[in-house]
Rosetta silent file (secondary structure, phi, psi, omega in degrees, C-alpha in Angstrom):
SEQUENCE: XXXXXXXXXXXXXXXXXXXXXXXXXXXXXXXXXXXXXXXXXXXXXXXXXXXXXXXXXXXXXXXXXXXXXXXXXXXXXXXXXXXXXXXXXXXXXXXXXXXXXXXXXXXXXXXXXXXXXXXXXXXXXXXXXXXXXXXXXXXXXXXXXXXXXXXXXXXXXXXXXXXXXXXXXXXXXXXXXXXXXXXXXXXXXXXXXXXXXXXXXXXXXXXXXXXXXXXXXXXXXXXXXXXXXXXXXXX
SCORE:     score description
SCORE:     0.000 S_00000001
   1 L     0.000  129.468  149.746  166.802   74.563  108.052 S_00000001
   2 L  -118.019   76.890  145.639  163.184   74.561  109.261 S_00000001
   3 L   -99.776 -104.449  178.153  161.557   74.328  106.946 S_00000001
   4 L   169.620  119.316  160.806  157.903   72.100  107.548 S_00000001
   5 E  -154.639 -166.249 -134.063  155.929   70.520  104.974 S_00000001
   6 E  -153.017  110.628  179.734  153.091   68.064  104.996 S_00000001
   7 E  -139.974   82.061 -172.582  151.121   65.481  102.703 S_00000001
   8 E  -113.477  162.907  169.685  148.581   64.186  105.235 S_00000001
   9 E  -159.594  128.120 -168.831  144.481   62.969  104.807 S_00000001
  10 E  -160.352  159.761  149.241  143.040   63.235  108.485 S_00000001
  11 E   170.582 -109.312 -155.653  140.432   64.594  110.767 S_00000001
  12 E  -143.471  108.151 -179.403  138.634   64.127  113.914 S_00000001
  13 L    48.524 -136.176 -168.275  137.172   59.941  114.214 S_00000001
  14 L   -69.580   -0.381 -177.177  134.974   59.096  111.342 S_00000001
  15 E  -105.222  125.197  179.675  135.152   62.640  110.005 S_00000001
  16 E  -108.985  102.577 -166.710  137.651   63.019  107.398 S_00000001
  17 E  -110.049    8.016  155.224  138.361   66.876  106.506 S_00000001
  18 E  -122.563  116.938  168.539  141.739   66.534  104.786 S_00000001
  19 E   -91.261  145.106  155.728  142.087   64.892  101.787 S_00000001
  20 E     4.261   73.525  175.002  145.496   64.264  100.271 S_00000001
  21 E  -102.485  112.784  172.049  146.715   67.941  101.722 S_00000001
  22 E  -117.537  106.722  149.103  150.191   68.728  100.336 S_00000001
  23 E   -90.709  150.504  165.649  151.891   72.067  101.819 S_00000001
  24 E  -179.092  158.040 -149.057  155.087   73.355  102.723 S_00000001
  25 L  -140.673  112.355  166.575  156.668   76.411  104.038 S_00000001
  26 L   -93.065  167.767 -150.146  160.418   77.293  103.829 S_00000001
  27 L   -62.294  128.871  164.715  163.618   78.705  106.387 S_00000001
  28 L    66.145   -5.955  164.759  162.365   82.599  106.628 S_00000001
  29 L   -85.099  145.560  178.771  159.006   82.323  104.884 S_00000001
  30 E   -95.292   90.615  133.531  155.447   83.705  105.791 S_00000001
  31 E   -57.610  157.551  155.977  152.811   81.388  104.391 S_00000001
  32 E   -85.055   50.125  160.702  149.673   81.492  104.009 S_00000001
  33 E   -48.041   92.098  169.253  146.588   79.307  103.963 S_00000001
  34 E   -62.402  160.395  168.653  143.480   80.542  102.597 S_00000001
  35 E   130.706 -158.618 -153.989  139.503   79.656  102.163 S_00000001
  36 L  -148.314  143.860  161.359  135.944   80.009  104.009 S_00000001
  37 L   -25.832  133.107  175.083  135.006   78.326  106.906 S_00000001
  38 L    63.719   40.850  127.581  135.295   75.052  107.138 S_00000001
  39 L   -26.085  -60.778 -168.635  138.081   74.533  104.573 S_00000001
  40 L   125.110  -16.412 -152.132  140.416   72.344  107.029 S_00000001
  41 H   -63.441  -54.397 -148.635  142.895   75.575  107.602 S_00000001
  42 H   -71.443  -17.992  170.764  142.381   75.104  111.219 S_00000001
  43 H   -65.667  -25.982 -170.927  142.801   71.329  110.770 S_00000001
  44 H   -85.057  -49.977  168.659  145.995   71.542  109.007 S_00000001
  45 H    -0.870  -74.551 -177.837  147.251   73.720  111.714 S_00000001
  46 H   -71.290  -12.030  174.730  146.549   71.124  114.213 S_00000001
  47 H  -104.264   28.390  148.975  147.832   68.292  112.292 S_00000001
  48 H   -81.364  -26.937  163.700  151.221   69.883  111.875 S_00000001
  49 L   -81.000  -10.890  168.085  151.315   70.208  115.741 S_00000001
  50 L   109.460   -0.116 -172.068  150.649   66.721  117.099 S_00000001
  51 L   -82.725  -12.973  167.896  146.715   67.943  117.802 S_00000001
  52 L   -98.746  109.399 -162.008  145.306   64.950  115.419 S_00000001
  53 L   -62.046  -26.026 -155.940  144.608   61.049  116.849 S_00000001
  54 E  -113.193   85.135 -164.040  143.447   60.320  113.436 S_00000001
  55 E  -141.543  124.201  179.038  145.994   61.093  110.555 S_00000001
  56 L  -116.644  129.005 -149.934  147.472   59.623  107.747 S_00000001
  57 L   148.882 -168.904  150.963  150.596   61.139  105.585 S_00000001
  58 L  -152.441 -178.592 -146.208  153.395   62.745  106.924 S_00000001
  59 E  -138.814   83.319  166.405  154.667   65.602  108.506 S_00000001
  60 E   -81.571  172.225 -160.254  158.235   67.106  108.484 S_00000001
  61 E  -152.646  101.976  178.843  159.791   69.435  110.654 S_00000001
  62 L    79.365   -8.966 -148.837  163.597   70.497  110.070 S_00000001
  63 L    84.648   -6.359  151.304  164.074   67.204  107.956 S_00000001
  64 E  -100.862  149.348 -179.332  162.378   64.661  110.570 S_00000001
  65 E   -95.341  128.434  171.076  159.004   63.547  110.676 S_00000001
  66 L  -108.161   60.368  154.474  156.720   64.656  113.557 S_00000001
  67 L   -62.169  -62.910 -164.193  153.902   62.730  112.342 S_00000001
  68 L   -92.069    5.774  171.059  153.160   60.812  115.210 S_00000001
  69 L   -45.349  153.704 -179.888  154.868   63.494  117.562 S_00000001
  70 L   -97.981  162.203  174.690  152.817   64.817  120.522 S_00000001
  71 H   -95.438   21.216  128.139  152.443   68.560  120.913 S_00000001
  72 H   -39.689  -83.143 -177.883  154.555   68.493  123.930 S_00000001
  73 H   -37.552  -41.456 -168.643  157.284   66.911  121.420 S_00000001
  74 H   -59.676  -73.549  174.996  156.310   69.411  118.237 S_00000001
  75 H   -10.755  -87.035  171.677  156.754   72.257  120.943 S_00000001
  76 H   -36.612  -28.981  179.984  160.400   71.076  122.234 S_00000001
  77 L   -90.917    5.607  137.508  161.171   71.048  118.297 S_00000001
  78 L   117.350    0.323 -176.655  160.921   74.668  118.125 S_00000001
  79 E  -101.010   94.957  176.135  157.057   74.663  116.698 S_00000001
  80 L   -60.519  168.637  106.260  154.543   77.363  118.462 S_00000001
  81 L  -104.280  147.172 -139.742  151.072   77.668  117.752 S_00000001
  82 E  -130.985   54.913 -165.745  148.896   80.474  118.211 S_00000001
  83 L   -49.130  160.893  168.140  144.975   79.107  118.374 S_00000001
  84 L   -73.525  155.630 -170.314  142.064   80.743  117.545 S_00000001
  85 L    78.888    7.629  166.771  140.334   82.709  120.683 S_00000001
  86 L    82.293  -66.063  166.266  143.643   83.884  121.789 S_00000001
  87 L    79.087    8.134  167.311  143.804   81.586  124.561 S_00000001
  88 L   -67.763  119.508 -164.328  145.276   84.024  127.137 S_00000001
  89 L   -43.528   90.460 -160.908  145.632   83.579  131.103 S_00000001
  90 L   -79.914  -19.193 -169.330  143.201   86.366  131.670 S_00000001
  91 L  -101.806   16.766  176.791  143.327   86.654  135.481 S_00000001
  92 L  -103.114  155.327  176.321  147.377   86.623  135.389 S_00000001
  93 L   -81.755 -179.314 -177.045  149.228   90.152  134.278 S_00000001
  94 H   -57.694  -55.840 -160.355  150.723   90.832  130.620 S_00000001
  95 H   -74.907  -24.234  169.984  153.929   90.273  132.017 S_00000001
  96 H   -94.618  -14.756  130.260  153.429   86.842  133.675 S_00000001
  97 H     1.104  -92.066  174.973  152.062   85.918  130.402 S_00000001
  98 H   -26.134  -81.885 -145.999  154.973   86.562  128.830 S_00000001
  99 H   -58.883  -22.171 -172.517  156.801   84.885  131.104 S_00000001
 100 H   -94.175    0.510  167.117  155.016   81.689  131.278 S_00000001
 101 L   -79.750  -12.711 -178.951  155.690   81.320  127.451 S_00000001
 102 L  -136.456   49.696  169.646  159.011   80.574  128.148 S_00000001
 103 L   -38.828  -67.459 -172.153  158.708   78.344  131.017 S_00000001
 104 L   -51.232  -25.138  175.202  160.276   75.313  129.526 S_00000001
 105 L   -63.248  145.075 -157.749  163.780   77.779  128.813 S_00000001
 106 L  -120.520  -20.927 -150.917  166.812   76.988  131.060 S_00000001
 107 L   -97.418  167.865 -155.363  168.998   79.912  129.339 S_00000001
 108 L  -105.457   32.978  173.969  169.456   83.076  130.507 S_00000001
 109 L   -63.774  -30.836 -141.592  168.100   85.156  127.478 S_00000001
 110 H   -78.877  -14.976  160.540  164.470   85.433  128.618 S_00000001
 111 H   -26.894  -80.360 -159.461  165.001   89.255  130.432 S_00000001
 112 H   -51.187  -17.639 -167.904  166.100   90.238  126.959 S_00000001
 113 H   -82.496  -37.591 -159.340  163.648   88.255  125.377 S_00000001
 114 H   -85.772  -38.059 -165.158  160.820   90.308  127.332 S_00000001
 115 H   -78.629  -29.597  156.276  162.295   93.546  126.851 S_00000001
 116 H   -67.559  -39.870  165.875  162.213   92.652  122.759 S_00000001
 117 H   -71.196  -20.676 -176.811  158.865   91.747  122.663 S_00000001
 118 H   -86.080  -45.942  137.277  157.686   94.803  124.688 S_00000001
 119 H   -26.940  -75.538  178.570  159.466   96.706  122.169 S_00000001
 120 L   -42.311  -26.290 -174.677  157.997   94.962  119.544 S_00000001
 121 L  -168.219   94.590 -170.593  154.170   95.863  121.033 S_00000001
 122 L   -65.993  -41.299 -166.110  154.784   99.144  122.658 S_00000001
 123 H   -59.385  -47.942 -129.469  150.691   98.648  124.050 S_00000001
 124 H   -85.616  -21.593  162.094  151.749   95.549  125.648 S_00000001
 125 H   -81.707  -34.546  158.531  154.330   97.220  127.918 S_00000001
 126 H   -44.847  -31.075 -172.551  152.067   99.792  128.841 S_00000001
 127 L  -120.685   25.331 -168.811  150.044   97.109  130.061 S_00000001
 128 L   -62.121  -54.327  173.726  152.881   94.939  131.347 S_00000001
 129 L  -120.848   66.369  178.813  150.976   94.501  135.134 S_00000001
 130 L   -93.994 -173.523 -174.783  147.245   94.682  134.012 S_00000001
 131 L  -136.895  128.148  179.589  145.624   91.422  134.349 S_00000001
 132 H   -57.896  -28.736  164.971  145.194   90.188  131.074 S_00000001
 133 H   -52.377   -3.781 -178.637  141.602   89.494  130.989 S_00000001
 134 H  -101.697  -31.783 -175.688  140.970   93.210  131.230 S_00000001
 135 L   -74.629  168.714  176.206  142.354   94.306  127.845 S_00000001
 136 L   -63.595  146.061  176.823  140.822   94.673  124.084 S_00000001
 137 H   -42.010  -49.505  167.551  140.721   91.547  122.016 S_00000001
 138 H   -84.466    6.937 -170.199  143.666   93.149  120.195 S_00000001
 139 H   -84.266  -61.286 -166.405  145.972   93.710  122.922 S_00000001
 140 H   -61.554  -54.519 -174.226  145.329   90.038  124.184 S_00000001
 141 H   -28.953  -73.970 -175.992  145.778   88.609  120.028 S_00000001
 142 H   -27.171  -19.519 -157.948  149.067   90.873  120.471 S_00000001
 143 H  -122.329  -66.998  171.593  149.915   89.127  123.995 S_00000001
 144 H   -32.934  -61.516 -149.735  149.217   85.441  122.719 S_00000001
 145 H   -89.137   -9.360  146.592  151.794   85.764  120.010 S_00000001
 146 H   -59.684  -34.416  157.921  154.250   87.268  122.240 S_00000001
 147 H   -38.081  -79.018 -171.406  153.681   84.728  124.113 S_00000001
 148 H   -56.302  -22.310 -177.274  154.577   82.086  121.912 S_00000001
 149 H   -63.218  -67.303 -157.345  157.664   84.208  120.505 S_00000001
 150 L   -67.400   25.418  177.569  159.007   83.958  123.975 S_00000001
 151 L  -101.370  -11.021 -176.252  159.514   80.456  123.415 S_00000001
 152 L    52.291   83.707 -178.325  161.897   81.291  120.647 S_00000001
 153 L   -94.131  173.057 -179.054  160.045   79.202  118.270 S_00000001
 154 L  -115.401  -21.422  178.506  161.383   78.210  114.487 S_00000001
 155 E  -163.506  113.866  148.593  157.842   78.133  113.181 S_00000001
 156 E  -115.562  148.621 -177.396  154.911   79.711  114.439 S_00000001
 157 E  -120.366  131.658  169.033  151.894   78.698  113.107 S_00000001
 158 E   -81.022  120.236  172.960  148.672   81.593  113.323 S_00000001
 159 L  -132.297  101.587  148.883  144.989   80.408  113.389 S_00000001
 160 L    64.483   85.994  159.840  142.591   83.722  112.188 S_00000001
 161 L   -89.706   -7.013  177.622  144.742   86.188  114.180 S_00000001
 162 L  -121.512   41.973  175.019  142.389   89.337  113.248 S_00000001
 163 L   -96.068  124.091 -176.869  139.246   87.276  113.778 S_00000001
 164 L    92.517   13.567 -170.604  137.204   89.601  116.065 S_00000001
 165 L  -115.617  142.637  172.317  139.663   92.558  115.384 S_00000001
 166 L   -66.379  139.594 -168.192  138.359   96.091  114.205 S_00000001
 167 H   -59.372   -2.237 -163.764  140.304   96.531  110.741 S_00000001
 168 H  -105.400  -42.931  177.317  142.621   99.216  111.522 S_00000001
 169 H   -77.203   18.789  164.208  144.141   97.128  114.575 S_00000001
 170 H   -91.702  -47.383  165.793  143.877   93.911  112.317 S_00000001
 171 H   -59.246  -45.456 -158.585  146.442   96.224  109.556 S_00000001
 172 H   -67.584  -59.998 -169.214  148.642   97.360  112.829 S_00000001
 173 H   -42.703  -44.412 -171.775  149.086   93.500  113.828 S_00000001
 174 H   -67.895  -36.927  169.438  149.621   92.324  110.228 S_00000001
 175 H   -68.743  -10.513  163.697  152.357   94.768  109.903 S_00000001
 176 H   -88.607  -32.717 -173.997  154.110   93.879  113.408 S_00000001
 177 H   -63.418  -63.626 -175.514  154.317   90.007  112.014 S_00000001
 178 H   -53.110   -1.083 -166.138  155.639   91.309  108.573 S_00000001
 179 H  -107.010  -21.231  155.477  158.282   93.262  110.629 S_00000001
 180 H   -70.046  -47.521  158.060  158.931   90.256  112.703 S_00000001
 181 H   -14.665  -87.996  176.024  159.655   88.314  109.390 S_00000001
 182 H   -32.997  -72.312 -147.356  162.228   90.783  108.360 S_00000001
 183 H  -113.037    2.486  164.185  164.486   91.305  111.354 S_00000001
 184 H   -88.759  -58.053  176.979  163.639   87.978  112.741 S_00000001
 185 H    90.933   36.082 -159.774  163.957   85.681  110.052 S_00000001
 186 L  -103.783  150.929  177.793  161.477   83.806  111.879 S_00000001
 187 E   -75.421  142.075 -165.381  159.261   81.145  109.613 S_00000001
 188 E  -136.767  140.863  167.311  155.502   81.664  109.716 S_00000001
 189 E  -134.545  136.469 -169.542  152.498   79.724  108.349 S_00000001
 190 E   -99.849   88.590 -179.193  148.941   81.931  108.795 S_00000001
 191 L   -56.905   33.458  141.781  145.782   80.408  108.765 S_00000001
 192 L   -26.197  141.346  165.208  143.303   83.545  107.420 S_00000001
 193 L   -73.603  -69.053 -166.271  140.148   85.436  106.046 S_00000001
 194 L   -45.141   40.394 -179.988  141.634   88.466  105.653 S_00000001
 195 H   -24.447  -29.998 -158.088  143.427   87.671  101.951 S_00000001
 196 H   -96.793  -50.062  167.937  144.417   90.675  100.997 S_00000001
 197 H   -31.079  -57.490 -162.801  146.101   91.479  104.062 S_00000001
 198 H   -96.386   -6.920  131.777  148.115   88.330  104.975 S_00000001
 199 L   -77.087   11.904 -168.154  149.156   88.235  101.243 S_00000001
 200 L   -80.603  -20.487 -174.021  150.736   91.513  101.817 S_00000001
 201 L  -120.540   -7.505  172.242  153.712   89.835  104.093 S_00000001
 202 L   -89.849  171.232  163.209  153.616   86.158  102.711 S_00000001
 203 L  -102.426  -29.062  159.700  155.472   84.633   99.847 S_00000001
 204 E  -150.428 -168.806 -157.270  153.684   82.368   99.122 S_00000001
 205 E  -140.524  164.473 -172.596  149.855   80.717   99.688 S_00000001
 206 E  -139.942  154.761 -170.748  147.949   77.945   99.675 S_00000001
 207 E  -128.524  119.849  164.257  143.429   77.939   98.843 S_00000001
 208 E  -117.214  127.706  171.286  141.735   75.072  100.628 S_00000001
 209 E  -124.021  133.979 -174.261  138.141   73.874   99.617 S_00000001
 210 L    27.557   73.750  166.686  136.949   71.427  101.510 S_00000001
 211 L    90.299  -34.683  174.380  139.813   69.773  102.580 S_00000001
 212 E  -132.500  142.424  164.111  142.037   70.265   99.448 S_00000001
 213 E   -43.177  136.905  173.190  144.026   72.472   97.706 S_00000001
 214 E  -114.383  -47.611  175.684  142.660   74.509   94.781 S_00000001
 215 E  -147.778  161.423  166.859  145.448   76.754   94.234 S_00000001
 216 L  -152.633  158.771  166.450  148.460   77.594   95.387 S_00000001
 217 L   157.036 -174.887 -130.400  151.603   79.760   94.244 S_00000001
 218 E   -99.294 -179.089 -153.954  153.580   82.740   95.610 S_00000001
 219 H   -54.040  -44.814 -171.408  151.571   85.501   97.192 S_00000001
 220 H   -54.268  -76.835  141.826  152.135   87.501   94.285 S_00000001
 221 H    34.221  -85.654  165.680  150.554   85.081   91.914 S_00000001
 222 H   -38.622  -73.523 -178.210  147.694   84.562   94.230 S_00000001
 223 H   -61.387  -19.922  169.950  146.444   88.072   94.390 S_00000001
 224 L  -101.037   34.333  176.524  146.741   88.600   90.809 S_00000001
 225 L   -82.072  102.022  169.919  144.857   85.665   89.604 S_00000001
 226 H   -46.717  -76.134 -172.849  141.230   87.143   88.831 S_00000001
 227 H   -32.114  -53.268 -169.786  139.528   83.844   89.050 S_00000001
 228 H   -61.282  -30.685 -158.648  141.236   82.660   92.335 S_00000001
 229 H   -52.435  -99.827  179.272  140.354   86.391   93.201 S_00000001
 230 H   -65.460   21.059  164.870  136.346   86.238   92.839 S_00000001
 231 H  -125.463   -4.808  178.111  135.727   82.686   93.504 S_00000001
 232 H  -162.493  -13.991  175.966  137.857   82.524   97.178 S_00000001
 233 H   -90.596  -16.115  174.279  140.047   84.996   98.193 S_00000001
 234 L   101.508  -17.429 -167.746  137.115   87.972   98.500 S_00000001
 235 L  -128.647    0.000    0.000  138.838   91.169   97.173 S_00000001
């Protein structure tokens, strides 16, 4: 099992931006984390990955605690993350991207590995020896999170993956993840604006206001709750 869940209160030195945050995500599920800037989404992110000095709780991963893990260690355990800004080598090509996501791999999968993912985002083999820094915002989102796939992660964790994306190639993207779900089985937890959207492929969600949950329950749930509706999700 991986699944990953969380009961932490943390943040960055004297600033404390998680209160008592309790989450969790199960084997084969897409979560969700919801809310408006400056919520904490991007904080819980980072304290499930080893990215917080200052944290208090704990953190499982598989049935062990990666509290105090580094995000070297979270990494080797099988956890990706996918930051906001993309974060892509830009003067390296698509394909040595790729390839540098699965550096740390000894096994002789990652050919097969490259040739799935290129599949998977048809653009990004078009654009296999471009230098990434030359492509559209969504090409490079699309090229981070192949990236991290080619680590053959267990959990990837998302931070705002259509932030900066024109909406119809923010819908293309959301609909390559849900399709990775499916025939992947792979576990996902999504940091988002876009509510309507990113319940369309999770099961279930989490609302953070300042630091704490306000609601939570499975996607379906979420979206029909009028109140949670008009006071945080936007639609």
């Amino acid at each position: 099992m991986c699944s990953s869940d969380l009961s932490v209160s943390g943040g960055y030195g004297p600033v404390n931006v998680l209160a008592d945050l309790d989450l969790g995500v199960e084997e084969g599920e897409v979560g969700v984390i919801l809310g408006a800037n400056g919520a904490g989404k991007t904080t819980t992110l980072r304290a499930i990955c080893g990215m917080l000095d200052d944290i208090g709780g704990e953190v499982f991963f598989d049935g062990g605690d990666i509290t105090k893990d580094s995000p070297q260690a979270t990494a080797r355990k099988g956890i990706a993350h996918v930051p906001q800004g993309r974060g892509t080598f830009g003067d390296l090509t698509v394909d040595e991207n790729l390839r540098l996501g699965a550096i740390t791999r000894k096994d002789p999968g990652v050919r097969a590995d490259l040739d799935r993912w290129y599949e998977a985002f048809p653009r990004l083999a078009e654009r296999r020896t471009q230098a990434a820094g030359s492509m559209s915002g969504g090409e490079q989102q699309m090229l981070a999170i192949a990236r991290a796939l080619m680590s053959r992660p267990r959990l990837l964790l998302l931070d705002e993956p259509s932030l900066g994306l024109a909406p119809l190639i923010t819908r293309d993207l959301f609909e390559r993840l849900g399709e990775i779900n499916r025939t992947e089985g792979l576990t996902m937890l999504i940091v988002e604006q876009n509510a309507g959207l990113a319940l369309e492929i999770a099961q279930r969600g989490y609302v953070l206001e300042t630091g704490t949950i306000v609601a939570r329950g499975t996607a379906d749930e979420l979206g029909a709750d009028e109140d949670v509706r008009k006071a945080y999700l936007g639609f």
